[in-house]
N, C-alpha and C positions, 0 to 999 in steps of 0.2 A: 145532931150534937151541937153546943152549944158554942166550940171553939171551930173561926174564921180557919178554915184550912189552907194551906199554902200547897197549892199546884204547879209541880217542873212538867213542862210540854217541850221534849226531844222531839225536834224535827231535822233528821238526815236529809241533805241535801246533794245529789249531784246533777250537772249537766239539766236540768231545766228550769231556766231560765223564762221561759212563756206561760210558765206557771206558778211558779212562784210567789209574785205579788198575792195573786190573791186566795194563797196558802196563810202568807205569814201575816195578811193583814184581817181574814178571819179571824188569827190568833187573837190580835190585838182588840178587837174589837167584841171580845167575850163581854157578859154579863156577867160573869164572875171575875172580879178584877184581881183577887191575890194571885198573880201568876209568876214566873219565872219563866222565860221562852229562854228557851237556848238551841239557837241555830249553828249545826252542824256542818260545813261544808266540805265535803268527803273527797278534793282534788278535783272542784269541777274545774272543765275551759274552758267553760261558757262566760256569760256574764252574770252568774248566782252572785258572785264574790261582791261587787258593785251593787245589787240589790241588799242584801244582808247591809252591809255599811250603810246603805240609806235607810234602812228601819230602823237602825238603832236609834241615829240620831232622833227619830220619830218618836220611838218608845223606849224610855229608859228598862224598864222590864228582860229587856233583849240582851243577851252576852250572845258573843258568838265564841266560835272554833272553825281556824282552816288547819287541816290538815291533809297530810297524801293520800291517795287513793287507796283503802284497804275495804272497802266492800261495807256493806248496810250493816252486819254484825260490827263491824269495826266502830263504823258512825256513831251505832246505838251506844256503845260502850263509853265512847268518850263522851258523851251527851249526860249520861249517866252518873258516870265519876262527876259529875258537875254539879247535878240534881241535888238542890238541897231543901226541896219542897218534903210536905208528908205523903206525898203521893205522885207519883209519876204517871204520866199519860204522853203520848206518840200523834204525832201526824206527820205523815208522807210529804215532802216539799211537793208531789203534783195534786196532794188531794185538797179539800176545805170542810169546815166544819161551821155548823150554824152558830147564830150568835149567844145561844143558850146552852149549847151544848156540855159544853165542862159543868155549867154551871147542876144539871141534867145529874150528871156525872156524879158531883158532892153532893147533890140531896137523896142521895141513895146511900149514907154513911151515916147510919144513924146513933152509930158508936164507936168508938178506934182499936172495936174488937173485928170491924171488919176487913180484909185483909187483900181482896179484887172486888172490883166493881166491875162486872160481865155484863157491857150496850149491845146495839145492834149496830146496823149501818148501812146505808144506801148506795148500792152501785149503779153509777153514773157513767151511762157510756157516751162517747161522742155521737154517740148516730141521735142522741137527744132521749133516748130509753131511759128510764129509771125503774131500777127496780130495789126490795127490801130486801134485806140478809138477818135474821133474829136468831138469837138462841135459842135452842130446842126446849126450855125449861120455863115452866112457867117466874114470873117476876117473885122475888121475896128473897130473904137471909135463906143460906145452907149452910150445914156445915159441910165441910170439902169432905166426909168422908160418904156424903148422899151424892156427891155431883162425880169423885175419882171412878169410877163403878162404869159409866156413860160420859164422861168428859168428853170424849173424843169422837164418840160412834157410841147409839143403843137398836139393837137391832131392829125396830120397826122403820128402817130407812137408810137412805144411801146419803146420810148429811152429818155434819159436824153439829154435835148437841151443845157445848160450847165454840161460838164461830174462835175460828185462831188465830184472829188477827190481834197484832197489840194497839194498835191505834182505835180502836171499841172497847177500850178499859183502861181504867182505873191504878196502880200498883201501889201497897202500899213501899214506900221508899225499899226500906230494909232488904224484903223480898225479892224486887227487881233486882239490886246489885246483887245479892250474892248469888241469883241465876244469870245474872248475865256475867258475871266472871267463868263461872264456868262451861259455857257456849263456844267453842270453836272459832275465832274467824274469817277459818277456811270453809266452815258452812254458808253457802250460796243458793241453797233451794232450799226454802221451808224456813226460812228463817225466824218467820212467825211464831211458830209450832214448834221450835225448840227453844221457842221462850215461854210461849204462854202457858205450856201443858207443864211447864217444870215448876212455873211459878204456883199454879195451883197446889199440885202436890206438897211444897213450902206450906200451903196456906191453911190456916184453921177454918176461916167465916167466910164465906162468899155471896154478895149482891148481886144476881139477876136481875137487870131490867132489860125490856124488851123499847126500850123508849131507844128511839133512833135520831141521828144530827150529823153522825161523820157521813162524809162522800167520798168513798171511793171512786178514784177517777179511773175508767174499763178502758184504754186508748186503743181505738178499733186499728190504728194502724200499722199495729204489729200483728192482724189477721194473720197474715202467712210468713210470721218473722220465719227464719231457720234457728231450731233450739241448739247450743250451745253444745261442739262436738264431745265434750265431757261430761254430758247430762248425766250419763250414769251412775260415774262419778261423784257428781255432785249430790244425786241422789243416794247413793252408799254414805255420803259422807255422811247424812242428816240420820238416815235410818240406823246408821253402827251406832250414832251417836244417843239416838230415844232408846235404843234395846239395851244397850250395856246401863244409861238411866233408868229404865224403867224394871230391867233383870234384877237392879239393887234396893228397888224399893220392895217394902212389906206388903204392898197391893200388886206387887207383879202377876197374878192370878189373873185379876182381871183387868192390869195393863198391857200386859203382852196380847189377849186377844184384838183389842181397842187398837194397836202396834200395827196387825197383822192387818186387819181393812185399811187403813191408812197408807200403807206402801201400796197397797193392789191399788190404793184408789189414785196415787202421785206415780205410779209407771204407768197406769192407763193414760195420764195426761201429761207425764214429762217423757216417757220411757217404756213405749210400747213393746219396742223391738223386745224387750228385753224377756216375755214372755215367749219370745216363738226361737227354737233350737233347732227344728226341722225343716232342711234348706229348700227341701221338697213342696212346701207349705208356708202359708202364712195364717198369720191369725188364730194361733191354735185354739187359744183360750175363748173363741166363738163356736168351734167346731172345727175351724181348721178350711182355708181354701187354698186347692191346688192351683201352681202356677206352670203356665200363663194363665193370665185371668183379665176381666173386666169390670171394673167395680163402679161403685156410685156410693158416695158418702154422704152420712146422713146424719145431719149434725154440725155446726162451723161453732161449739163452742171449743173447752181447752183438750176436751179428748179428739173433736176432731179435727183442730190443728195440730194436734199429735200425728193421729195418724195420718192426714195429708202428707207431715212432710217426712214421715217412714215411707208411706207407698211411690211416694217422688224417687225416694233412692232407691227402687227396685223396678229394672229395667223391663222387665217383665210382666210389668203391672201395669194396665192404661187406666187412667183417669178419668171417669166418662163425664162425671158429674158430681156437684156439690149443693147440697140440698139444708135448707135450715128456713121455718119458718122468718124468725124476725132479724135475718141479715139479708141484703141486697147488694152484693159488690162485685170488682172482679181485685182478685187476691196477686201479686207479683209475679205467678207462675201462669199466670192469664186465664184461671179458673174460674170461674163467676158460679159465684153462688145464687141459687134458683130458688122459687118459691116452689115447696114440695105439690102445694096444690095446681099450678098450671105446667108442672113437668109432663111430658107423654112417655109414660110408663110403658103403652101398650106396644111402638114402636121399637122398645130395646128390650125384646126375652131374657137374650143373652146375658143380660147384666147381673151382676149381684150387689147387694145391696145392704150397706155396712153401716148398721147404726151405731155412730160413734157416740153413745148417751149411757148414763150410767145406773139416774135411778129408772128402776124396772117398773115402774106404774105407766110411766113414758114410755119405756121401750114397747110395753105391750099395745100401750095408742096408738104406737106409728105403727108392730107389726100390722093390727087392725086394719091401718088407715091403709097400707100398700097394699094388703089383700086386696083388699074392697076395691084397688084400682087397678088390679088384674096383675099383680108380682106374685109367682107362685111361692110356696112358703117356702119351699126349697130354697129361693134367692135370695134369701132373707137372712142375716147372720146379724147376732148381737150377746154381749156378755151375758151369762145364765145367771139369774139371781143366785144360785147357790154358790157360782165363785168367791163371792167374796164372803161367805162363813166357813169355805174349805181352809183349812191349817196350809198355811207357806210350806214349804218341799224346800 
C-alpha cells in the first residue's frame, strides 16, 4: 500500500538491566523509521530506569512509562493505551530484533484490509544454538475464517500452526486494545496466547509470512529454575480464561478441540503433577510407574524441566540421570546433564527411562535409539500420541 505506516513497538520492561541496550537500540536503528517506541518500565530495581532515560535523549521517537510492579499483562496494557501507531508490534526488553525487521513486517500489508501480520522468529539460546520457530501455514493473505479451524494446533503434529507469541506480529491498532482490555492481569502463564489467539478471532484478513528477524533470547540459566508454587493456579487462570472466550465464540466447534491440546500441552511443561491422582504411582499419563523407583530423564527441554523439578519433590523417587542431546551442564541440584550417546545404559537395568519430549516422531527415535543400546522396552515410558486427541475428563 501506498500510505507510510506508522508503527507503536511496546517493549515491557523489568529487572534486566544487561540486556537491555541492546533491545532498545535494535529498535532505534530499524530500516523502517516511522516508529513510535514506548518503553514500559513495569517497577524494575535494577538500573532499566537510567537506561530508558538515556535513550530518549538519544531518540526522540521514545516515550516512556514507570510504573509499579503489576506483571507483563499489566505492562502490555499500559504500552498499549499509548500506542497511536496503525499498527502495534512487541519486543521483550531481553530480546533484539534485526535491522530490517519491522520493516519485513509492513511490506506484508499490502492493504489496510489486513488485520495481523503472522512472522516467524529465532530462538537464541546462550549456550550460542540458534534455532528457527515459523508458522505452520504456508506465506500469503487468509481470511481468519481459513486459519480459526487450526490456529492453534492441526492435527498432523504436536506444534502451534500460528506461533503465539506477540512479538512475531504485526496488530492492527484497533484490534490489539480492545483484546487487551479484556485479558486479565492476574494472568501470568500464557500470556501470549491469550492475546494473540483472541486477536485473531477479532480479525477478518491475515498475513503469513514465514520471513524471520526477531530473537528470542532462550536464557539457559534458569535450567533448573523451581516453577512458581502456584503454577497451577496460574495455569487455571489462562485455561478458565480461553474456554469461557472461546465457549462464546460462533467457532467454539473447532476451538474448544484446539483448547483441549493446548492445556495437555502447558501441564506437560508447567504442571505435570497435575495429571497423576494416584499416590501409589506416578506418571499415569505414560502408563503409570510404581513407586519407589529409579528413573533417568530424557530430555532437558521445558517438559523436562517440568518434570525434574516434580520428581525432586518425591522422596521416593532417585534421580539417576539427565539425558539431552544439545545441553551439556550441571543444573543447581547437581544434576549434569549427559550426552544420551556416551551414557552406559548397559550398567543400569534397573532404570527406567522417562522421555520427557512431546512430539511423537522424536519420542519414537529415542524409543529406537535406547533399544538398540540395550534398555528393554519395558523401561521405556513416554506420552502416547493418542493423549493428546483424547477429550479432557
Amino acid at each position: 500500500m501506498n500510505k507510510l505506516l506508522k508503527i507503536s513497538v511496546v517493549v515491557p520492561i523489568y529487572n534486566i538491566e544487561r540486556y537491555l541496550e541492546r533491545c532498545i537500540e535494535s529498535i532505534c536503528n530499524q530500516t523502517y523509521k516511522k516508529l513510535q517506541i514506548i518503553l514500559v518500565n513495569d517497577g524494575s530495581s535494577d538500573s532499566c530506569e537510567n537506561i530508558v532515560r538515556k535513550w530518549q535523549l538519544i531518540d526522540t521517537r521514545i516515550i516512556s512509562i514507570t510504573k509499579s510492579n503489576g506483571g507483563l499483562v499489566s505492562a502490555r496494557k499500559a504500552g498499549i493505551r499509548l500506542a497511536d501507531g496503525d499498527y502495534i508490534t512487541f519486543v521483550d526488553g531481553d530480546d533484539w530484533i534485526d535491522d530490517d525487521w519491522i520493516e519485513k513486517l509492513t511490506k506484508a500489508i499490502c492493504n489496510d484490509s489486513i488485520d495481523v501480520v503472522c512472522g516467524g522468529n529465532y530462538i537464541d539460546y546462550t549456550s550460542g544454538v540458534i534455532k528457527e520457530n515459523r508458522n505452520r501455514f504456508d506465506t500469503g493473505v487468509y481470511d481468519s475464517e481459513d486459519i480459526i479451524p487450526n490456529m492453534i494446533h492441526r492435527s498432523d503434529g504436536a506444534e502451534f500452526s500460528i506461533t503465539q507469541y506477540v512479538w512475531s506480529k504485526l496488530f492492527k491498532n484497533n484490534i490489539i486494545k480492545d483484546v487487551i482490555e479484556i485479558v486479565p492481569e492476574s494472568i501470568s502463564t500464557g500470556e501470549d496466547v491469550a492475546i494473540t489467539y483472541n486477536c485473531i478471532l477479532k480479525s477478518k484478513k491475515l498475513y503469513v509470512t514465514n520471513e524471520l528477524g526477531y530473537h528470542y533470547m532462550k536464557r539457559e540459566d534458569s535450567m533448573c529454575a523451581v516453577y512458581p508454587k502456584d503454577e497451577r493456579r496460574r495455569c487455571n487462570d489462562l485455561i478458565n480464561f480461553l474456554r469461557k472466550r472461546f465457549s462464546e465464540d460462533v467457532q467454539a466447534k473447532v476451538l474448544l478441540p484446539q483448547l483441549n491440546w493446548y492445556e495437555k500441552m502447558i501441564r506437560l511443561t508447567r504442571d505435570i503433577s497435575y495429571f497423576d491422582e494416584n499416590k501409589c504411582e506416578i506418571l499415569s499419563i505414560m502408563g503409570g510407574l510404581k513407586i519407589p523407583c529409579d528413573v533417568v530423564i530424557y530430555g532437558a527441554g521445558a517438559m523436562g524441566k517440568c518434570l525434574l523439578n516434580y520428581l525432586q519433590n518425591i522422596s521416593v523417587v532417585k534421580i539417576s540421570g539427565w539425558l539431552d542431546r544439545e545441553k551439556n551442564e550441571i543444573c543447581a541440584s547437581g544434576i549434569k546433564i549427559e550426552d544420551p550417546e556416551t551414557y552406559e545404559y548397559k550398567k543400569f537395568s534397573d532404570r527406567y527411562y522417562v522421555i520427557a519430549i512431546v512430539n511423537t516422531e522424536t519420542v519414537k527415535r529415542i524409543i529406537e535409539f535406547l533399544v538398540n543400546n540395550g534398555v528393554g522396552r519395558n523401561k521405556i515410558i513416554s506420552i502416547p500420541e493418542e493423549f493428546f486427541y483424547a477429550e479432557s475428563t
